[in-house]
C-alpha positions as CSV (number, residue, x, y, z in Angstrom):
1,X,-22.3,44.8,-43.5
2,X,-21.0,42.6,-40.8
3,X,-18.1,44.8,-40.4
4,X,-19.8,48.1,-40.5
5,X,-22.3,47.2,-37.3
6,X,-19.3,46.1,-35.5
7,X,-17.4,49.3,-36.2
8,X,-20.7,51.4,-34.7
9,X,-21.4,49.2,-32.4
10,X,-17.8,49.3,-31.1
11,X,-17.9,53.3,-31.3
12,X,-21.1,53.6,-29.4
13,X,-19.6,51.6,-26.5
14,X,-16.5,53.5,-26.6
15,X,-18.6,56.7,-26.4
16,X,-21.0,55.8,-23.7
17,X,-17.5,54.7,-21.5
18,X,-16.0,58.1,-22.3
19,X,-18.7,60.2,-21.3
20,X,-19.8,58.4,-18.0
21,X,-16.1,58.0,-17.0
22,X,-13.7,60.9,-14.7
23,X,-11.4,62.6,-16.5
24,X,-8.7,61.0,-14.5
25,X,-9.1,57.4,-16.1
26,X,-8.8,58.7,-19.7
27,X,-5.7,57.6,-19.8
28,X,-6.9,54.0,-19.0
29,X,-9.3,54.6,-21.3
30,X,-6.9,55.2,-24.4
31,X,-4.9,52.1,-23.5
32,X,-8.3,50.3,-23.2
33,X,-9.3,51.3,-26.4
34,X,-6.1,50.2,-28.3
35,X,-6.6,46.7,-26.9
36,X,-9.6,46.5,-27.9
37,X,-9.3,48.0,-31.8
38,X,-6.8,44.8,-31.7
39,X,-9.1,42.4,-30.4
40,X,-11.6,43.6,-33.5
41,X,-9.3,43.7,-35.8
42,X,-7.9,40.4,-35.4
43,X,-11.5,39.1,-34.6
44,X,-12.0,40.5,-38.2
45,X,-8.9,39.0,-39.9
46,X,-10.0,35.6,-38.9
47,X,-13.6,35.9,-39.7
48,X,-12.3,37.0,-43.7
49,X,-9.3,34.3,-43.8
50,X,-9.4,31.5,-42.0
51,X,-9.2,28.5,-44.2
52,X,-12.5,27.0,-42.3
53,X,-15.5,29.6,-41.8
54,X,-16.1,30.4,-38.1
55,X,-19.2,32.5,-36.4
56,X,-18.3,35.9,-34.7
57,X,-20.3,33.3,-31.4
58,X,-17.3,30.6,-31.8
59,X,-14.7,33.1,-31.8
60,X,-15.9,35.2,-29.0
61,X,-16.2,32.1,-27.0
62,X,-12.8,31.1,-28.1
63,X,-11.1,34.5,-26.8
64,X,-13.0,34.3,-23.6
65,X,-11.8,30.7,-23.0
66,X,-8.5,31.9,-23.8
67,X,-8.6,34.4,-21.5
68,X,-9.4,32.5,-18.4
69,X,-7.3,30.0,-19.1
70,X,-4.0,32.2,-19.3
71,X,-4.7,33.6,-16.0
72,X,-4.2,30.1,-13.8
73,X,-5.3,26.7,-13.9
74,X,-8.3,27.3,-11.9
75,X,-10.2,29.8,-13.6
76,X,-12.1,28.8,-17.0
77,X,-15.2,29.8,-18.9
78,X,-18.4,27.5,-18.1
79,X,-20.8,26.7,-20.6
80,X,-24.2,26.1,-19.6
81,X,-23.7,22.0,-19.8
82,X,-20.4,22.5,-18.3
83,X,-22.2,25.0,-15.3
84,X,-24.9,22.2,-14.4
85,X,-21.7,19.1,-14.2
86,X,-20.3,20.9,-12.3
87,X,-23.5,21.7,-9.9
88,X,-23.8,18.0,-10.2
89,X,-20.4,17.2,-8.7
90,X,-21.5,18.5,-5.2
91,X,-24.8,17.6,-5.1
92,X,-26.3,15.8,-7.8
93,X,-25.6,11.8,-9.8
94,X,-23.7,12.1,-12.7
95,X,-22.5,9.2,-14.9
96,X,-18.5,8.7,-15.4
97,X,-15.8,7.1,-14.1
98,X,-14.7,9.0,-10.9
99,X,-11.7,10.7,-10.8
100,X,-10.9,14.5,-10.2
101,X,-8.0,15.8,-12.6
102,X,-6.0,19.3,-13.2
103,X,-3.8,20.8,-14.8
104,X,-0.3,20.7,-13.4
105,X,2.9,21.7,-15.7
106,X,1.1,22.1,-18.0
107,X,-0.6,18.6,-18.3
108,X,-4.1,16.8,-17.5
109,X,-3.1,15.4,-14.1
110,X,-5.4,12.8,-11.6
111,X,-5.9,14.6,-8.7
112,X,-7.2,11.4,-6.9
113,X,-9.6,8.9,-7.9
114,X,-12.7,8.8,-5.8
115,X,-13.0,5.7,-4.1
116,X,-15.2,2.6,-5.2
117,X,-15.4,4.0,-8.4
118,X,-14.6,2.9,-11.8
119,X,-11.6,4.7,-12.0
120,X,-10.6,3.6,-8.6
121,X,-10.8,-0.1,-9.6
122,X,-9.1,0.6,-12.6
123,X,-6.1,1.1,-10.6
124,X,-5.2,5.1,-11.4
125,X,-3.4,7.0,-8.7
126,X,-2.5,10.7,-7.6
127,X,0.1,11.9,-9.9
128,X,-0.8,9.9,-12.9
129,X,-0.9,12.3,-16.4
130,X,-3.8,11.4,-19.1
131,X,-1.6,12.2,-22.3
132,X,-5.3,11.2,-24.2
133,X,-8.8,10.6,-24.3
134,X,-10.9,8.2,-26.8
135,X,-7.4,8.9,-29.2
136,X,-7.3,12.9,-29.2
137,X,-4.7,14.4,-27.1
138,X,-4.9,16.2,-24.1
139,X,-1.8,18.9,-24.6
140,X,-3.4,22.3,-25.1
141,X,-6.8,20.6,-23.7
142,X,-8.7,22.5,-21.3
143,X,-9.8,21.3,-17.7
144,X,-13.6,21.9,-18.9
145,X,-13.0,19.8,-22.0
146,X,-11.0,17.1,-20.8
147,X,-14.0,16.7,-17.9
148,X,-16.8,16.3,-21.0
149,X,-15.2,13.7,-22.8
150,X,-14.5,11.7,-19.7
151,X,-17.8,11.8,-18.9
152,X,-20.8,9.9,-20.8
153,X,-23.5,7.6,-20.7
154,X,-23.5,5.0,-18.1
155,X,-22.4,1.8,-19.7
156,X,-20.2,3.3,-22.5
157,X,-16.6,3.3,-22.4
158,X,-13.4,5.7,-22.3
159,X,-10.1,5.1,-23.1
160,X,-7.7,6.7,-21.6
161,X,-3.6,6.5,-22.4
162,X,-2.3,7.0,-18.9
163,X,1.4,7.8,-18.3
164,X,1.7,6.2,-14.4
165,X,3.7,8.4,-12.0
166,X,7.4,6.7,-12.0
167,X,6.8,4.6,-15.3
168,X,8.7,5.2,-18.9
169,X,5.7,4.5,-20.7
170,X,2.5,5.1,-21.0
171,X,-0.5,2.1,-21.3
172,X,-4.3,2.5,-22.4
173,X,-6.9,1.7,-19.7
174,X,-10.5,1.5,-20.8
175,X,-12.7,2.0,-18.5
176,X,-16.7,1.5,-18.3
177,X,-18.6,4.6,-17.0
178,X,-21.1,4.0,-14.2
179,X,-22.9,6.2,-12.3
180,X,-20.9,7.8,-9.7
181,X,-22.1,7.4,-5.9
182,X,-22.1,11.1,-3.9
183,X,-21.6,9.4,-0.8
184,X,-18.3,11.2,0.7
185,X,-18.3,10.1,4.3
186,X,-17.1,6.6,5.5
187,X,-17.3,5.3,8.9
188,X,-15.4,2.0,10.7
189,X,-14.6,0.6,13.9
190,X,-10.9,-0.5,13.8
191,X,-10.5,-2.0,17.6
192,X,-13.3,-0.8,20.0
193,X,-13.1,2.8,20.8
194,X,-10.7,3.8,17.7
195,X,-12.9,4.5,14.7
196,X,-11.8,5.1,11.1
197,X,-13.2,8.3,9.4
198,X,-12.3,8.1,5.6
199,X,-14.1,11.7,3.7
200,X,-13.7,11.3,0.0
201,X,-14.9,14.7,-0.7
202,X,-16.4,17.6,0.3
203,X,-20.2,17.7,-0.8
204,X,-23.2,19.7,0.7
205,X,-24.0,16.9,3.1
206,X,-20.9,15.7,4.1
207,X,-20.8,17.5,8.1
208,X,-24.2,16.0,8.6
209,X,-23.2,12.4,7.4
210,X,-20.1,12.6,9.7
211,X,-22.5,13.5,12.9
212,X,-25.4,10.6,11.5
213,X,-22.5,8.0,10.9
214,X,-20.5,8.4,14.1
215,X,-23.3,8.9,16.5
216,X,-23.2,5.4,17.0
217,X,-19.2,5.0,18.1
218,X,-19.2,8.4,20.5
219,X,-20.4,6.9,24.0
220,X,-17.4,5.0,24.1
221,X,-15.1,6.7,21.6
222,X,-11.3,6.9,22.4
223,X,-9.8,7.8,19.4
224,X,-10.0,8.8,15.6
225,X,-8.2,8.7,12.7
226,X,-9.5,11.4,10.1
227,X,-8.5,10.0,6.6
228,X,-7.9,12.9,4.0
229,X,-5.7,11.2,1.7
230,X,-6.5,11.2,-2.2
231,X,-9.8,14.2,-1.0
232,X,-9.5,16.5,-3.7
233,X,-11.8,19.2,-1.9
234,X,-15.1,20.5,-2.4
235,X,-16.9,23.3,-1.0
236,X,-15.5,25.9,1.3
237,X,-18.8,25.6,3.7
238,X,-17.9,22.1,4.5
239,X,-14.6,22.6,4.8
240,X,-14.8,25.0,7.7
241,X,-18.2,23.0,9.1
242,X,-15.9,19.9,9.2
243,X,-13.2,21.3,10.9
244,X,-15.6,22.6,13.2
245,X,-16.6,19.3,14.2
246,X,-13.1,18.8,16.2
247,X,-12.5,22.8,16.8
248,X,-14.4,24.6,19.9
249,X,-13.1,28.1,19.0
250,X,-10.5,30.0,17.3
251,X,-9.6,30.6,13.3
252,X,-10.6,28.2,10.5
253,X,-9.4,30.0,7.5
254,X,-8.9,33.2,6.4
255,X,-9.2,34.3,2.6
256,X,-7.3,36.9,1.1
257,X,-7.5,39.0,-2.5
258,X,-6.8,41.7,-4.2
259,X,-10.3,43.2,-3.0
260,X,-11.1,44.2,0.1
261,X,-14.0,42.3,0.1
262,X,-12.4,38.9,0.0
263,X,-11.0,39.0,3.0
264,X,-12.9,36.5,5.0
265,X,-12.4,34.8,8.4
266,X,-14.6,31.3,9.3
267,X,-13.9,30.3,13.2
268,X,-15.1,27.4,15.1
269,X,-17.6,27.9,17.7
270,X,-18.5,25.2,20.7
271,X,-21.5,22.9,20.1
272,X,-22.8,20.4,21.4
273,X,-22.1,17.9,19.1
274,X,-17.8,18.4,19.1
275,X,-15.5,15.7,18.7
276,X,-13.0,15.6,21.1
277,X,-11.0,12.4,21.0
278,X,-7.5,12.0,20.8
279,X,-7.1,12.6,16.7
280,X,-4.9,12.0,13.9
281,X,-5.0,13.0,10.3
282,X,-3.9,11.1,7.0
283,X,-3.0,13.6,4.4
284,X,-1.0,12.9,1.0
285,X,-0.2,14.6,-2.7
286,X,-3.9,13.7,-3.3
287,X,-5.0,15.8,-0.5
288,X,-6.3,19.4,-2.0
289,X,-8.1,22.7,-1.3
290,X,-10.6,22.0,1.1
291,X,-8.6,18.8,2.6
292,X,-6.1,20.7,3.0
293,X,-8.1,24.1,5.2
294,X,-9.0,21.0,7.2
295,X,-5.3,19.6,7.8
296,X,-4.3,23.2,8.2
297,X,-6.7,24.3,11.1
298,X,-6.2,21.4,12.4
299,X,-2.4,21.3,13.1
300,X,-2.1,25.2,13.5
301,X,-4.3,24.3,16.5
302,X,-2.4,21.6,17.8
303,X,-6.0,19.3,17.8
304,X,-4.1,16.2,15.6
305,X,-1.6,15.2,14.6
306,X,-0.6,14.9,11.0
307,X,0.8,11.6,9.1
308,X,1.7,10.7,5.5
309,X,3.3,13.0,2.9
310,X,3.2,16.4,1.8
311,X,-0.7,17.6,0.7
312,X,-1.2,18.9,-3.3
313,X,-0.5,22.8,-2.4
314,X,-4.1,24.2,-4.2
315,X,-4.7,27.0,-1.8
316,X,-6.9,29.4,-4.4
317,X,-10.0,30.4,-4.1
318,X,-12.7,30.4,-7.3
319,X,-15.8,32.2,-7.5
320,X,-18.3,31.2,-10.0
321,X,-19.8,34.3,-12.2
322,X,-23.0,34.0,-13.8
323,X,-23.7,35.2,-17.4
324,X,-27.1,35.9,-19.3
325,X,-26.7,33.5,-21.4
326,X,-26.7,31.0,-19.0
327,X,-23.2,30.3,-19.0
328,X,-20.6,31.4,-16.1
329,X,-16.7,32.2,-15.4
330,X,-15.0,30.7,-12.9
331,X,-12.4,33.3,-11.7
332,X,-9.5,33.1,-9.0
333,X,-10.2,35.7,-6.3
334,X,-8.7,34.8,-3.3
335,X,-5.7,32.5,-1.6
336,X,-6.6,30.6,1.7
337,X,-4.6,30.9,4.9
338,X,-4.3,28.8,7.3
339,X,-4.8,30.2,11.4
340,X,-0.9,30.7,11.9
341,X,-1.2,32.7,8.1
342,X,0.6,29.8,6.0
343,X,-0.4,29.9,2.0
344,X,-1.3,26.6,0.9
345,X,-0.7,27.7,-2.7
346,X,1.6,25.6,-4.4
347,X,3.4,24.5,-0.7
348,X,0.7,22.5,0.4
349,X,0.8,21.5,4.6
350,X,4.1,19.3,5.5
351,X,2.8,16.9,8.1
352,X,4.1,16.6,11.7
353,X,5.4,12.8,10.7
354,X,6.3,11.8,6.9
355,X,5.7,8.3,6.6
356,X,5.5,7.0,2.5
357,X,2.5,4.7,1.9
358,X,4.4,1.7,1.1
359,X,2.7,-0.9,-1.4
360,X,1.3,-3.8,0.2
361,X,2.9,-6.2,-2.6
362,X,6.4,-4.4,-1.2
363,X,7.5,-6.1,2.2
364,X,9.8,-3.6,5.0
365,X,12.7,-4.3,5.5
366,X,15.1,-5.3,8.6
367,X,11.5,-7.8,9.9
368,X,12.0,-8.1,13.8
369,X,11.1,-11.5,15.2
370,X,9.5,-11.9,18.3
371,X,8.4,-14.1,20.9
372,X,4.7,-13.7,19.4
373,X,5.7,-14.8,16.0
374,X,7.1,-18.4,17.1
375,X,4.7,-21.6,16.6
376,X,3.3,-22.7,20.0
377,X,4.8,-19.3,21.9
378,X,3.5,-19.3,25.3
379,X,0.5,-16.9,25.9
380,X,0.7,-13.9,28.6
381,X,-1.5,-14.7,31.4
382,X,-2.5,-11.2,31.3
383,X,-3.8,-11.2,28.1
384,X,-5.9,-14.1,27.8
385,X,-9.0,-12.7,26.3
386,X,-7.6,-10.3,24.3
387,X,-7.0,-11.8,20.6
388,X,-6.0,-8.8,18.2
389,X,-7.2,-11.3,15.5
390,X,-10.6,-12.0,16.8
391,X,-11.0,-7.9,17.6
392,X,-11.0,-7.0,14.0
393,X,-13.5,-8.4,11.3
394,X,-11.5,-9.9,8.0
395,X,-12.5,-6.0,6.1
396,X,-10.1,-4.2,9.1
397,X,-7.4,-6.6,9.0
398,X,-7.0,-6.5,5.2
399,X,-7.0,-2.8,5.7
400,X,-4.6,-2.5,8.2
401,X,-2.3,-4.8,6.5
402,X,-2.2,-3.4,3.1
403,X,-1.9,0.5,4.5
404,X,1.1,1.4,6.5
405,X,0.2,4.7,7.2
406,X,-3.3,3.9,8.8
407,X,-1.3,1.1,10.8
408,X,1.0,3.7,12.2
409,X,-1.7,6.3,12.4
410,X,-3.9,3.4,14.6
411,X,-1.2,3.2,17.3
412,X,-0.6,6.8,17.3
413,X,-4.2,7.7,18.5
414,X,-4.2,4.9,21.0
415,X,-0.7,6.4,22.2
416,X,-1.7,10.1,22.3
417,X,-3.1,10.2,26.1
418,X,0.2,9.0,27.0
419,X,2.5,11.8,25.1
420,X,0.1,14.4,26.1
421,X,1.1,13.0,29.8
422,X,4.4,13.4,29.9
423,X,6.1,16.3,31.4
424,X,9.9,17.8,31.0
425,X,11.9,19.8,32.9
């Protein structure tokens, strides 16, 4: 009985597309309609053989996951759970242990971890490959699925068997699920003047907690350091209204399809509340999608200047479909360009100076000595009443001595003026 109502069902749709369809696409058509007697008849195969009984639901599901899934790792078949955490990740709480993964060669990959998190304290990195969750493998795993086991109650634990970037074997790190803070904008004061403006993410709120968190610094602001390292991205809106905090005019972003209709161009436009300091940007292998529109407008423009290594390279754009059932596709639609019309996809931006963040427990080589190191060194009259130490509290020094990239990126933005300065002829 099953199989008969498929059959008419299947005929009747096959009619009703025939008859409301131009003559010149029956040939379409025909191919069309051999694909999809396959579909049914395998569909039907399984349904009368498979050693475990399925629902015609499950399967359908199944073939539509499959589907998705072959086209790139990006676009995937959302459930209606799977729809609202992911509505939750940009502006709503959600309980689990912080980290943004994808697929890459074929394996469940950490993006970056999101700082303060779980996750983050539990010491994984950009680059690091979960081979499994709880005990069940991740090969073959989708993104969706490998994001529901993760998460869970607040309280209850994960373990995950991590293979480290660089290691020969893997380990198991459990971790304890909390509730994960949506807070993506931090704000410090390195030496007076030069502020430190870490973005984790980008959520719906993030431009406005850029503009409420350094309101305080801007009468006397000389300089900022924009940290995008180990950003994973977010949403395209803030992406362009962030870059548009350092951008008076010109080309944000341009998007780019198969359809006319995704072709789209965001530009900067003066306001009143611009930042205009000398700037430099922190990018790395952790930095992705909407980090890197930011890094990319930026340095097209010539408005910063770039330091650290080579961003992730996730230049697609995804649409999110709704379905009747409540459910939704996430489909690949578009790649973003930067204003000069680089792809990001899969080349990521190359910053104007690669500097490797270098582990605070590993020292640099070839130390100079100087004068200011010796016991009992004479000061400089000059400098009296500056003390470097006394300038920055215990949480900036520690900072600044375990990161070699913000060190260099600190003397940088206090050197710019000076560069810009110089002439040649």
């Amino acid at each position: 009985m099953l199989t008969q109502l498929k059959q008419i069902l299947y005929f009747w749709s096959i009619l009703t597309i025939l008859l409301f369809s131009p003559h010149s696409s029956i040939a379409k058509l025909k191919t069309n309609y051999q694909a999809l007697r396959e579909f049914s008849q395998v569909l039907t195969l399984i349904e009368e053989h498979y050693v475990e009984p399925k629902t015609e639901q499950e399967l359908i599901k199944g073939a539509i996951k499959g589907m998705l899934s072959s086209l790139d790792p990006h676009s995937s078949y959302l459930d209606a759970q799977e729809l609202k955490t992911m509505r939750e990740d940009f502006s709503g709480k959600f309980s689990g242990i912080g980290i943004q993964i994808g697929i890459k060669n074929k394996q469940l990959t950490v993006i970056a971890p999101i700082e303060d998190t779980p996750a983050y304290k539990a010491g994984l990195k950009a680059g690091d490959v979960i081979l499994a969750i709880d005990g069940n493998s991740t090969q073959g795993m989708s993104l969706m699925d490998a994001v529901k086991k993760i998460r869970g109650p607040k309280g209850k634990p994960v373990t995950l068997l991590i293979l480290h970037k660089n290691a020969s074997k893997p380990v198991k790190i459990t971790i304890i699920r909390d509730t994960i803070p949506l807070h993506s904008v931090k704000v410090l004061q390195l030496e007076p003047g030069y502020v430190y403006l870490r973005i984790t993410d980008f959520k719906s709120t993030t431009s406005n907690e850029i503009l409420k968190q350094i309101k305080k610094y801007r009468k006397n602001l000389k300089g900022l350091i924009l940290d995008l390292r180990n950003n994973p991205g977010g949403l395209l809106s803030q992406a362009v209204a962030v870059s548009d905090l350092f951008l008076e005019k010109g080309l944000i972003v341009y998007t780019k399809g198969r359809n006319p209709e995704s072709k789209m161009e965001y530009k900067a436009k003066k306001q009143a509340t611009d930042i205009l300091c000398p700037l430099v940007v922190l990018v790395n292998a952790g930095s992705a999608s909407a980090s890197e529109i930011v890094a990319g407008a930026l340095k097209d423009h010539h408005r910063a200047v770039l330091v650290g290594e080579k961003t992730f390279g996730k230049g697609s754009v995804q649409t999110i479909i709704p379905l009747p059932d409540g459910s939704a596709i996430r489909l690949t639609i578009a790649l973003y360009y930067t204003p000069s019309g680089h792809s990001i996809q899969a080349h990521g931006i190359t910053p104007d100076l690669q500097i490797p963040f270098i582990p605070p427990g590993k020292k640099e080589e070839n130390h100079v000595i100087r004068e200011q190191d010796l016991s009992k060194h004479l000061a400089n009259p000059e400098h009296k009443t500056q003390n470097a130490t006394s300038q920055e509290n215990a949480k900036v020094k520690k900072m600044l001595n375990q990161d070699n990239q913000l060190k260099i990126a600190l003397e940088l933005v206090k050197k710019l003026p000076i560069f810009k300065s110089l002439s040649y002829h």
